[in-house]
ChimeraX commands (.cxc) that place a marker at each C-alpha (Angstrom):
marker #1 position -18.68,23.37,-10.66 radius 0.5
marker #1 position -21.59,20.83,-10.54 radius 0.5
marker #1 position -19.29,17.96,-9.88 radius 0.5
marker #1 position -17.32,19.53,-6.97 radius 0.5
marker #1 position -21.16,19.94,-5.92 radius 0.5
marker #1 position -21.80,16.80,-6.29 radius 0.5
marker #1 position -18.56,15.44,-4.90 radius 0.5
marker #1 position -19.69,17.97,-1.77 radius 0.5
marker #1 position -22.98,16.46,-1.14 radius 0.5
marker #1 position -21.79,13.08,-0.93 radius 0.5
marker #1 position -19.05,13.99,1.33 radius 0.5
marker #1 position -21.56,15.42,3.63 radius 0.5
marker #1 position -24.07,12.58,3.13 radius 0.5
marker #1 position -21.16,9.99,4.17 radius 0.5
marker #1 position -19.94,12.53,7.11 radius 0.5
marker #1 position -23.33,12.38,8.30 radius 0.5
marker #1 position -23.69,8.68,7.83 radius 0.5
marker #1 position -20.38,7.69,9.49 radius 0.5
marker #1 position -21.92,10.33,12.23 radius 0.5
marker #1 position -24.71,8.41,12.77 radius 0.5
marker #1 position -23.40,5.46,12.55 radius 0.5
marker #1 position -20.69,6.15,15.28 radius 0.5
marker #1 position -24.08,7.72,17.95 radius 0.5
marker #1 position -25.63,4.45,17.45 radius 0.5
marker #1 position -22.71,2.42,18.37 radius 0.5
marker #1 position -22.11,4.21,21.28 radius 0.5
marker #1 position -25.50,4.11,22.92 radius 0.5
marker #1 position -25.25,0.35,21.79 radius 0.5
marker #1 position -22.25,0.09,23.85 radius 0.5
marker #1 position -23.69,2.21,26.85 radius 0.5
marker #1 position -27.08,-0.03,27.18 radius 0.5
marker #1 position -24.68,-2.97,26.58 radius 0.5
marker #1 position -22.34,-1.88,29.50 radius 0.5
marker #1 position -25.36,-0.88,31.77 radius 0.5
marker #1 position -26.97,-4.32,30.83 radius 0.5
marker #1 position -23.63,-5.87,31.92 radius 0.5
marker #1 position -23.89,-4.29,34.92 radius 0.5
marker #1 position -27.34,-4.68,36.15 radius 0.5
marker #1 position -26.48,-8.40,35.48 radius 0.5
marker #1 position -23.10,-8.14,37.60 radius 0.5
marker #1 position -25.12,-7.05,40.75 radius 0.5
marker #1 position -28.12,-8.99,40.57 radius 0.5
marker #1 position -25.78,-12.01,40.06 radius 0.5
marker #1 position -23.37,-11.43,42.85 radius 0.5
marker #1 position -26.76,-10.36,45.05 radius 0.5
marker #1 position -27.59,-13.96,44.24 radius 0.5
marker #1 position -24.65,-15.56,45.05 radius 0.5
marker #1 position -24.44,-13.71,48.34 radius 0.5
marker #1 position -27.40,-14.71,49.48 radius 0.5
marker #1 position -26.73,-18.29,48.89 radius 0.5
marker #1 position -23.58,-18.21,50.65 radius 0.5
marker #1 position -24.95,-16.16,53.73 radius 0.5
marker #1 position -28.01,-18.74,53.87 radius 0.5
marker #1 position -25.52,-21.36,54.07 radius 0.5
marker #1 position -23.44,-19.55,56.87 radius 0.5
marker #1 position -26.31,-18.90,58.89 radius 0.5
marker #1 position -27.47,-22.82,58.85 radius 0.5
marker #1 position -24.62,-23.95,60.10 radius 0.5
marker #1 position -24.36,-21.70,63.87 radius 0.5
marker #1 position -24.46,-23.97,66.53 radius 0.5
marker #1 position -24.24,-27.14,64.44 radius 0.5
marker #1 position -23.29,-30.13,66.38 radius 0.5
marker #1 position -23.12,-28.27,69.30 radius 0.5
marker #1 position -25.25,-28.90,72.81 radius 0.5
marker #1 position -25.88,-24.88,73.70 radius 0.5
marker #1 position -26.59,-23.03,70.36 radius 0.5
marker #1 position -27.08,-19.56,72.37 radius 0.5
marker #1 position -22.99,-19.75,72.78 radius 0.5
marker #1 position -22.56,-19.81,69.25 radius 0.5
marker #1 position -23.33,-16.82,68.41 radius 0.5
marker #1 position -22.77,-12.77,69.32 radius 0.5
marker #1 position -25.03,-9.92,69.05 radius 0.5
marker #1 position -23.81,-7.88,65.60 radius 0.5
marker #1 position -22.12,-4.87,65.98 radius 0.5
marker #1 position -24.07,-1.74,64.49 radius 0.5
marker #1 position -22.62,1.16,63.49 radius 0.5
marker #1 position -24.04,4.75,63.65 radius 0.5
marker #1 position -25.48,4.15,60.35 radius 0.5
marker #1 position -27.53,0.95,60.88 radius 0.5
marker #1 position -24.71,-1.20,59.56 radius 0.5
marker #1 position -23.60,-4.12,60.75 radius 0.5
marker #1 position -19.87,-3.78,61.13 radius 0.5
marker #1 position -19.21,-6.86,62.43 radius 0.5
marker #1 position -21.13,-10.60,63.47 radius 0.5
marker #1 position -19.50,-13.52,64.63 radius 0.5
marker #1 position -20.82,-16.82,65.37 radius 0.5
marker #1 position -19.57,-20.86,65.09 radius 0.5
marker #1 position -20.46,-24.20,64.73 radius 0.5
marker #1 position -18.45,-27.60,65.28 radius 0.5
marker #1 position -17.01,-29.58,62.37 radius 0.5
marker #1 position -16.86,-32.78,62.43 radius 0.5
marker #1 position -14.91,-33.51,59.50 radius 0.5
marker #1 position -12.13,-31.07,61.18 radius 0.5
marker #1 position -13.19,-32.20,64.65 radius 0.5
marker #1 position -12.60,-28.77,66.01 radius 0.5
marker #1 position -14.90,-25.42,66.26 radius 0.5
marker #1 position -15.15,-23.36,63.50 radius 0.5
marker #1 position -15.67,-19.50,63.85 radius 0.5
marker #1 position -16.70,-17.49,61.11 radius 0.5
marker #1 position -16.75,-13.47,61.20 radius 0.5
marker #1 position -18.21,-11.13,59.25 radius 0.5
marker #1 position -16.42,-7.51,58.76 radius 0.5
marker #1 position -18.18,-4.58,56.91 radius 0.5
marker #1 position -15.28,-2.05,55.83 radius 0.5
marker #1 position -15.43,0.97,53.92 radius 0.5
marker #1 position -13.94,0.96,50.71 radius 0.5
marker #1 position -14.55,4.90,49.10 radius 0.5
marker #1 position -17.75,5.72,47.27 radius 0.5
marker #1 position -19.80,6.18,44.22 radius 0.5
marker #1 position -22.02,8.23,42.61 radius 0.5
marker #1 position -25.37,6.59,42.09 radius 0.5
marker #1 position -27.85,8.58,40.11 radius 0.5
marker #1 position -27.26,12.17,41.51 radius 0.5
marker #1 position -25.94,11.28,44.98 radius 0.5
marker #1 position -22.54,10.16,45.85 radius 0.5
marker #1 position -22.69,6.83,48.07 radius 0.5
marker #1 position -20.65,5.10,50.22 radius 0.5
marker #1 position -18.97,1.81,49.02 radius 0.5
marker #1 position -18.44,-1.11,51.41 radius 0.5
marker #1 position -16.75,-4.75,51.64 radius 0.5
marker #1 position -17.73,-7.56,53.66 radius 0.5
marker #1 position -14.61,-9.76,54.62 radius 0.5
marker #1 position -15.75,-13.36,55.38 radius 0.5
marker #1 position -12.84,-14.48,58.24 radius 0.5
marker #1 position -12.70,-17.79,59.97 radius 0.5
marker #1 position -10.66,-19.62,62.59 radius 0.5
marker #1 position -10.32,-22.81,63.84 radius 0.5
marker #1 position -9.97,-24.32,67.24 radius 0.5
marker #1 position -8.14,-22.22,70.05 radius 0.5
marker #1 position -10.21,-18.92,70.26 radius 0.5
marker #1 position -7.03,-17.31,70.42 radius 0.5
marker #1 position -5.55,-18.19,67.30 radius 0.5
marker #1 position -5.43,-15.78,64.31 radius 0.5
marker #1 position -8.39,-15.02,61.90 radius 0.5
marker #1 position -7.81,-16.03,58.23 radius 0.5
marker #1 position -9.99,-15.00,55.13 radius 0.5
marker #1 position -11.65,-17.57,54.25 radius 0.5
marker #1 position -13.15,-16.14,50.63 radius 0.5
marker #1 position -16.86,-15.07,50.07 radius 0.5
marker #1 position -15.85,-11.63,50.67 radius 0.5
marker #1 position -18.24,-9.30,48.64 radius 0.5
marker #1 position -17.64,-6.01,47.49 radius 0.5
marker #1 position -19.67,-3.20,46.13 radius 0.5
marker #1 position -22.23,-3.46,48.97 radius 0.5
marker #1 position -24.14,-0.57,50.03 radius 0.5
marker #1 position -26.03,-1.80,52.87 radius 0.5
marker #1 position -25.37,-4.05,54.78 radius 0.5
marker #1 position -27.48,-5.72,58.42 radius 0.5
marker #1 position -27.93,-8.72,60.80 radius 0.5
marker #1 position -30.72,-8.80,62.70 radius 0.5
marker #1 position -31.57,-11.57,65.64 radius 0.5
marker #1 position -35.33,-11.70,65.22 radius 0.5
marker #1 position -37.11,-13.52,68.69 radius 0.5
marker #1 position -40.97,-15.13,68.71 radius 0.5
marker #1 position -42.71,-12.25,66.82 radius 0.5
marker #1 position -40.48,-10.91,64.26 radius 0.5
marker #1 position -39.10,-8.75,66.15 radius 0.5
marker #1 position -35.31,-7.59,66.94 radius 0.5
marker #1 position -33.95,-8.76,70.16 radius 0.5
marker #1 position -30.41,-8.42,71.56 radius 0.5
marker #1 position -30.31,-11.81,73.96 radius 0.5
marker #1 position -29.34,-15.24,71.87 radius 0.5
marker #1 position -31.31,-17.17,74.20 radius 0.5
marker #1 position -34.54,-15.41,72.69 radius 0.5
marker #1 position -33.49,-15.74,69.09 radius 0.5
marker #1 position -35.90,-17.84,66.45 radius 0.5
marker #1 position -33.78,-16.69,63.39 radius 0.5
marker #1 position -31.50,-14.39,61.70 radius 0.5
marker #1 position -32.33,-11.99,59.50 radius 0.5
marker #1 position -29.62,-10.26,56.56 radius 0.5
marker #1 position -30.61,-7.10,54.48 radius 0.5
marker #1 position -28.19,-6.22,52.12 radius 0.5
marker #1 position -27.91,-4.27,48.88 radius 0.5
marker #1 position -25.09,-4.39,45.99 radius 0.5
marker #1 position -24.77,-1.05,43.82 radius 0.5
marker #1 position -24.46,-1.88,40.20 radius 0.5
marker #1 position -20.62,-1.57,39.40 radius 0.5
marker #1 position -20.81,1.24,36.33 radius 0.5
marker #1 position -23.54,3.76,36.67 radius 0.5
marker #1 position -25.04,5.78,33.90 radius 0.5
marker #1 position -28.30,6.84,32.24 radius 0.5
marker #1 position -28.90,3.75,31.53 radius 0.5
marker #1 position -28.32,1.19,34.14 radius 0.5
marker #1 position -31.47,0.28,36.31 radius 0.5
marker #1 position -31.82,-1.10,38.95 radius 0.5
marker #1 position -28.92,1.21,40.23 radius 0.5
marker #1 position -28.50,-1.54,43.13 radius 0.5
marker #1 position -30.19,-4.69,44.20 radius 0.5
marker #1 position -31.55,-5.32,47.41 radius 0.5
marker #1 position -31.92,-8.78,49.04 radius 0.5
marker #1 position -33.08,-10.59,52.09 radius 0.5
marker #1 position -32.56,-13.37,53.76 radius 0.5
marker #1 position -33.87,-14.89,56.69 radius 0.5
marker #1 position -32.29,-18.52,58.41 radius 0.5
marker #1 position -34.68,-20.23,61.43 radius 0.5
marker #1 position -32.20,-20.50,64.65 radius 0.5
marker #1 position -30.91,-24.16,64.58 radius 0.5
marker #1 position -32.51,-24.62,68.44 radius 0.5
marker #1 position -35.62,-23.44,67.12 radius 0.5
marker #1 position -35.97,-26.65,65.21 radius 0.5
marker #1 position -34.86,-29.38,67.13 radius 0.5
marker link #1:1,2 radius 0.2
marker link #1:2,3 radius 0.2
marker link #1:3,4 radius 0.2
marker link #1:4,5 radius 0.2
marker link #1:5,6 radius 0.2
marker link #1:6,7 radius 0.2
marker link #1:7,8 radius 0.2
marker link #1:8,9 radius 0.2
marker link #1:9,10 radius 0.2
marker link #1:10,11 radius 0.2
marker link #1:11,12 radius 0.2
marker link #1:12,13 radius 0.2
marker link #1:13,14 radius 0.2
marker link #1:14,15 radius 0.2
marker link #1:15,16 radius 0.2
marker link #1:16,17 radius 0.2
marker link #1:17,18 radius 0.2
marker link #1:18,19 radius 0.2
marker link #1:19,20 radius 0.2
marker link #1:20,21 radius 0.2
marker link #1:21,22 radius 0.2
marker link #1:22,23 radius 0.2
marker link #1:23,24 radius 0.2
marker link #1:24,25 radius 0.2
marker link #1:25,26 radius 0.2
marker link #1:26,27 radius 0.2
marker link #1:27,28 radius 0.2
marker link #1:28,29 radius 0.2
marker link #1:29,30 radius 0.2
marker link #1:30,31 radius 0.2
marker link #1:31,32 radius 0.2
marker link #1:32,33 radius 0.2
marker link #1:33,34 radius 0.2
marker link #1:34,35 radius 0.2
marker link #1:35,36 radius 0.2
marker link #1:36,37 radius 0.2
marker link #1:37,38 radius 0.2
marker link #1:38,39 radius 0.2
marker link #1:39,40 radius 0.2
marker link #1:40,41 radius 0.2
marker link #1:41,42 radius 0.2
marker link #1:42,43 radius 0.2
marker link #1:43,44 radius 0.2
marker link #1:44,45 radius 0.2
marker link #1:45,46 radius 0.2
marker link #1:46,47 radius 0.2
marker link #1:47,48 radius 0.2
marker link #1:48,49 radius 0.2
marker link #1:49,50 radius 0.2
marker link #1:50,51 radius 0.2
marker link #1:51,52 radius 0.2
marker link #1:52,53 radius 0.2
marker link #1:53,54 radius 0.2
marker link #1:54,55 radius 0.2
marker link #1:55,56 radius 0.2
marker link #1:56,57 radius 0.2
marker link #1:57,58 radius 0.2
marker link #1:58,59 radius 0.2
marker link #1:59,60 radius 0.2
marker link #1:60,61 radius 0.2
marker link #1:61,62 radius 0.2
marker link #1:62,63 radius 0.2
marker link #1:63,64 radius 0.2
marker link #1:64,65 radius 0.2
marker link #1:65,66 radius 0.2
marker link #1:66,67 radius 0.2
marker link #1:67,68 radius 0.2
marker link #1:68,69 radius 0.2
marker link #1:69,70 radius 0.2
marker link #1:70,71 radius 0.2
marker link #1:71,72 radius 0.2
marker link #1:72,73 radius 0.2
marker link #1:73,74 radius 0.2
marker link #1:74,75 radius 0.2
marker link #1:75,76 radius 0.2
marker link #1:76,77 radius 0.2
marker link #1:77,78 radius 0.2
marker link #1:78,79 radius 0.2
marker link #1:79,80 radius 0.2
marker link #1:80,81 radius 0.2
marker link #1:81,82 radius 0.2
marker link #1:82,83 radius 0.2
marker link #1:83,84 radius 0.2
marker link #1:84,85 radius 0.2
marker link #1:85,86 radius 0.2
marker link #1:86,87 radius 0.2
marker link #1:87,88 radius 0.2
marker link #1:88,89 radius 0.2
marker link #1:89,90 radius 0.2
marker link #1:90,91 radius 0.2
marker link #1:91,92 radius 0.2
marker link #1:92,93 radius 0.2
marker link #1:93,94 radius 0.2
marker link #1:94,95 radius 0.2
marker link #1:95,96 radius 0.2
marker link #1:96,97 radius 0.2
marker link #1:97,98 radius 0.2
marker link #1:98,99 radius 0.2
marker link #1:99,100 radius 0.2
marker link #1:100,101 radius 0.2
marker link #1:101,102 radius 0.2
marker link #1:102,103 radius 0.2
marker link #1:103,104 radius 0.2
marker link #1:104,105 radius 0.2
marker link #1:105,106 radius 0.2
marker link #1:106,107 radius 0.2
marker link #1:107,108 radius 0.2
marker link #1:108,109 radius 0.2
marker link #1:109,110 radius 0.2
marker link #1:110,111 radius 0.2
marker link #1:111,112 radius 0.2
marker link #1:112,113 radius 0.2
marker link #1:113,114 radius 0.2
marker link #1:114,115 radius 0.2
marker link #1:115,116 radius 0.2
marker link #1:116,117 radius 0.2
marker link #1:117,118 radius 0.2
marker link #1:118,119 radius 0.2
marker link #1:119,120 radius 0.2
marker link #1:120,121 radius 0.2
marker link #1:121,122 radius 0.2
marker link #1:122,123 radius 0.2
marker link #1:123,124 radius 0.2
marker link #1:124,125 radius 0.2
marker link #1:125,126 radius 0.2
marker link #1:126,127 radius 0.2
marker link #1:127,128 radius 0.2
marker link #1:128,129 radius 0.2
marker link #1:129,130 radius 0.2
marker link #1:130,131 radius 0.2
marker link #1:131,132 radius 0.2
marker link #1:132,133 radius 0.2
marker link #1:133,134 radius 0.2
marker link #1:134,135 radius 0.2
marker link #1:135,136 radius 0.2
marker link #1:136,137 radius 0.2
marker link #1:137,138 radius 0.2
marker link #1:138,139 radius 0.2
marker link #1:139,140 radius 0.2
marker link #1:140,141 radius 0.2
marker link #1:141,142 radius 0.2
marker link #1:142,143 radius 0.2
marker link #1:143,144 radius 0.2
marker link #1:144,145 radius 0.2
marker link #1:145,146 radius 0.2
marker link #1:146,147 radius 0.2
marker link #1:147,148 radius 0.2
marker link #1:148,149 radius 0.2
marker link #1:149,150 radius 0.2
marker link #1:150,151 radius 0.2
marker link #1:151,152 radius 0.2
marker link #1:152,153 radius 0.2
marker link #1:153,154 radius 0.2
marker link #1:154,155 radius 0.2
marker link #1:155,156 radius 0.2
marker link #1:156,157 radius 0.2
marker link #1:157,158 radius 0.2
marker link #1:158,159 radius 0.2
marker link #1:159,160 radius 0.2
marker link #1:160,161 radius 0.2
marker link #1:161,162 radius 0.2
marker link #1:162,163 radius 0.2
marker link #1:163,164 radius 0.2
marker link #1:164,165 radius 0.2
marker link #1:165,166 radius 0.2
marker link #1:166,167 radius 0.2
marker link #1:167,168 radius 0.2
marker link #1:168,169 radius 0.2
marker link #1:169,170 radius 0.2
marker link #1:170,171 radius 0.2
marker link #1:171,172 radius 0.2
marker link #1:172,173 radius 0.2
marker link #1:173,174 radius 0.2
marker link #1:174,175 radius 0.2
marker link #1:175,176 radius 0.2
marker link #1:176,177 radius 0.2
marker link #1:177,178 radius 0.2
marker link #1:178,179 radius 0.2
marker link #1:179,180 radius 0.2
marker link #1:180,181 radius 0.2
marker link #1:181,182 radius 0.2
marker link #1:182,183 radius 0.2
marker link #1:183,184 radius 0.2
marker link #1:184,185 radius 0.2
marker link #1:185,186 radius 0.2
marker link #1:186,187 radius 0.2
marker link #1:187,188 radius 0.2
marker link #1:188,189 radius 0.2
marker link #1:189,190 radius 0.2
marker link #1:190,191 radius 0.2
marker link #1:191,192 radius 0.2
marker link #1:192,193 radius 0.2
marker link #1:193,194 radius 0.2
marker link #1:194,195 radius 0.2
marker link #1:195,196 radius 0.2
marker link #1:196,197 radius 0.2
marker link #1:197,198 radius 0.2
marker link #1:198,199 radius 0.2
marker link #1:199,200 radius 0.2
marker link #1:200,201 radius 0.2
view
C-alpha cells in the first residue's frame, strides 16, 4: 500500500510539474508574441514615416509653379484622408511623376475592448500623360488605423488653398498586428511634418 502511495505522490508531483511547466511556456510565448508585435508596428511606423518624408520632399521638384503640384486631400466623414495626390518632375525619367495616396478599408480588429476599423494605404504612381493609368508603385502600408494630410499655411494652421501652404503635415497610427493582454502599445502613432518646397527657395 505505501508504495502505490508513494508511486501516487510522485505522479501528482510530476503532473503538477509538467503543469507548471506547460503555464510558463505559454505566457513565455504570449509576452514573446506581444513583444513581436509591438516591435512589428513600431518598425513599420518607422519605415512609413521615412518613406512619406521622402514623398513629401519631392512635390513640386524641378518644377517652376509648386502650387500645381499638388491637390487638397480628400477627407472622409471620419477625419481620414482617403485620398492625396501630388507630383514632381524627374529628371532621370524626364517626364512628371504623380504619386497618389489611397486609404481603403480592409475589415477590423479588436483592440483592447473595442473593435476597430483596419485600413490600407495604396501608394499609386503614373508617369507622363495625366491620362494614363495609375500603377502601384509599393510602399503600401497596412494595418493603419488613422490615417491624415494636412496643408498647414504661415501659422500652423490648416488651410485648403496650395498657394498658402508652408508644409504638409501626416498623422498616422499602425495597430499592433496580434492583440492580447499583453501587447502595449496597442498601436503607434507618428507624425510627420515636410516644409513646402516654395517655402524654401
Amino acid at each position: 500500500m505505501a508504495f502505490i502511495y508513494d508511486n501516487l505522490v510522485a505522479s501528482l508531483i510530476s503532473t503538477t510539474a509538467v503543469l507548471i511547466f506547460i503555464s510558463i511556456q505559454a505566457q513565455a510565448t504570449q509576452i514573446n508574441i506581444a513583444k513581436n508585435s509591438r516591435n512589428a508596428a513600431k518598425n513599420q511606423a518607422q519605415k512609413l514615416a521615412t518613406w512619406l518624408e521622402e514623398d513629401l520632399d519631392d512635390i513640386g521638384k524641378n518644377m517652376t509653379n509648386d502650387f500645381a503640384a499638388l491637390e487638397p486631400p480628400q477627407d472622409s466623414t471620419e477625419w481620414h484622408t482617403t485620398k492625396f495626390t501630388f507630383k514632381h518632375y524627374s529628371q532621370a525619367m524626364g517626364d512628371t511623376v504623380r504619386i497618389q495616396y489611397e486609404l481603403k478599408e480592409k475589415g477590423t480588429r479588436t483592440v483592447g475592448d473595442t473593435t476597430v476599423k483596419l485600413y490600407q494605404m495604396e501608394r499609386l504612381r503614373k508617369v507622363g500623360n495625366p491620362s494614363n493609368p495609375w500603377k502601384p508603385e509599393g510602399r503600401s502600408t497596412g494595418n493603419l488605423g488613422y490615417f491624415e494630410v494636412n496643408m498647414l499655411g504661415e501659422n500652423g494652421g490648416q488651410v485648403t488653398i496650395p498657394g498658402d501652404v508652408e508644409s504638409i503635415r501626416v498623422r498616422f497610427s499602425v495597430i499592433a498586428p496580434f492583440q492580447g493582454e499583453n501587447t502595449f502599445p496597442r498601436r503607434v502613432y507618428r507624425s510627420t511634418t515636410v516644409p513646402f518646397r516654395l517655402s524654401r527657395k
